[in-house]
C-alpha positions, 0 to 999 in steps of 0.5 A: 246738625243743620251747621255741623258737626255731623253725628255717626247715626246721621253720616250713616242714614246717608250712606246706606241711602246713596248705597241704594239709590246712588243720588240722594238731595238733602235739605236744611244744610246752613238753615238760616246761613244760606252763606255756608252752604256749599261749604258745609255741603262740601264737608258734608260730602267728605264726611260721608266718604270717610264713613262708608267703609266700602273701599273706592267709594267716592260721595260728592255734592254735585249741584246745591241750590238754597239750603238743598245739597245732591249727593252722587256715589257711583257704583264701582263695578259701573252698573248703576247711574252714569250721570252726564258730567265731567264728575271726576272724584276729587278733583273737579272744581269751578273756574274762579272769576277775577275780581273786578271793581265797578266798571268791570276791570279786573283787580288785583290785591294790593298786598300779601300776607302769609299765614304762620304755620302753626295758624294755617287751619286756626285758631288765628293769633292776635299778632297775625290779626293785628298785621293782616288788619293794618294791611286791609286798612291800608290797602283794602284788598289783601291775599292770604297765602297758606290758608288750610294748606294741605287741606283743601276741602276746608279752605273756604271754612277756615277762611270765613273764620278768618273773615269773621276773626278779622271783622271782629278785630277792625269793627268793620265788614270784612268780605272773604271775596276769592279762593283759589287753591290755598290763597284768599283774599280778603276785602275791606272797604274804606269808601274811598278806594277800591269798590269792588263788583262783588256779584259772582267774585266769591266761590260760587 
């Protein structure tokens, strides 16, 4: 279960651990992925809240490092852990970075897709591959509207899909580089134009 899908027994296991200790670590998230991490972390977090059937209780991933991700559920009655942090259930996220080139100016894609409804979580069709790879080609860096619209906790796993279906496609390395809400933004390099400062653009 190291990359998903997570089973009943397992969801389980760790909501009666949180119920007891409120901040449990689990280790061996992505093994040999260390990419997907936090986004499996996130999931993860999700899944769990969804099995606890107490009402209000709300699990969230609040620190990951490597392939170790910690887990908080706070008690309801606020009797238990009160961590020192800005933890608001649902709602927190990281301030995104502006992509920047090389000599650190901040860069703006040059184009824009948007994804039909019918592929807003996938499967991607051939027709929108094809249209999204002739924008990369041409202008490198293109932003993806209406990815996982709607669901937002996996936004950043249906994009790597994307970044996947589209390396696929254009026999290139194509990098899934910024999120922010439900755009992505996508970056193919034609060693001719744009070099990206990659470091600390992707969601961190």
């Amino acid at each position: 279960e190291t990359s998903g899908p997570f089973s009943v027994e397992t969801l389980e296991k760790y909501v009666d651990l949180l119920r007891e200790n409120e901040i449990i670590e689990i280790r061996g998230i992505s093994k040999g992925e260390k990419r997907y991490t936090r986004t499996l972390s996130d999931e993860l977090a999700y899944d769990l809240t969804r099995t606890s059937a107490e009402k209000g209780i709300v699990i969230e991933r609040i620190a990951t490092k490597g392939h170790r991700s910690i887990y908080y559920c706070p008690k309801t009655d606020g009797t238990g852990i009160v961590l020192r942090t800005t933890f608001r259930p649902y709602q927190w996220e990281p301030r995104q970075k502006p992509l920047r080139d090389i000599s650190g100016r901040i860069i703006k894609p040059r184009a824009m897709f948007q994804l039909p409804l019918a592929e807003k979580k996938g499967p991607f069709s051939s027709p929108s591959i094809e249209k999204l790879s002739g924008l990369l080609e041409k202008y490198e860096l293109v932003e993806v509207h209406g990815v996982s619209e709607g669901d937002k906790r996996r936004v950043n796993r249906i994009s790597e899909q994307l970044e996947f279906d589209l390396g696929q496609s254009m026999g290139r390395d194509v990098q899934h580089v910024h999120t922010k809400r439900f755009v992505s933004t996508f970056y193919c390099p034609n060693g001719k134009g744009i070099v990206l400062r990659i470091e600390g653009s992707r969601n961190n």
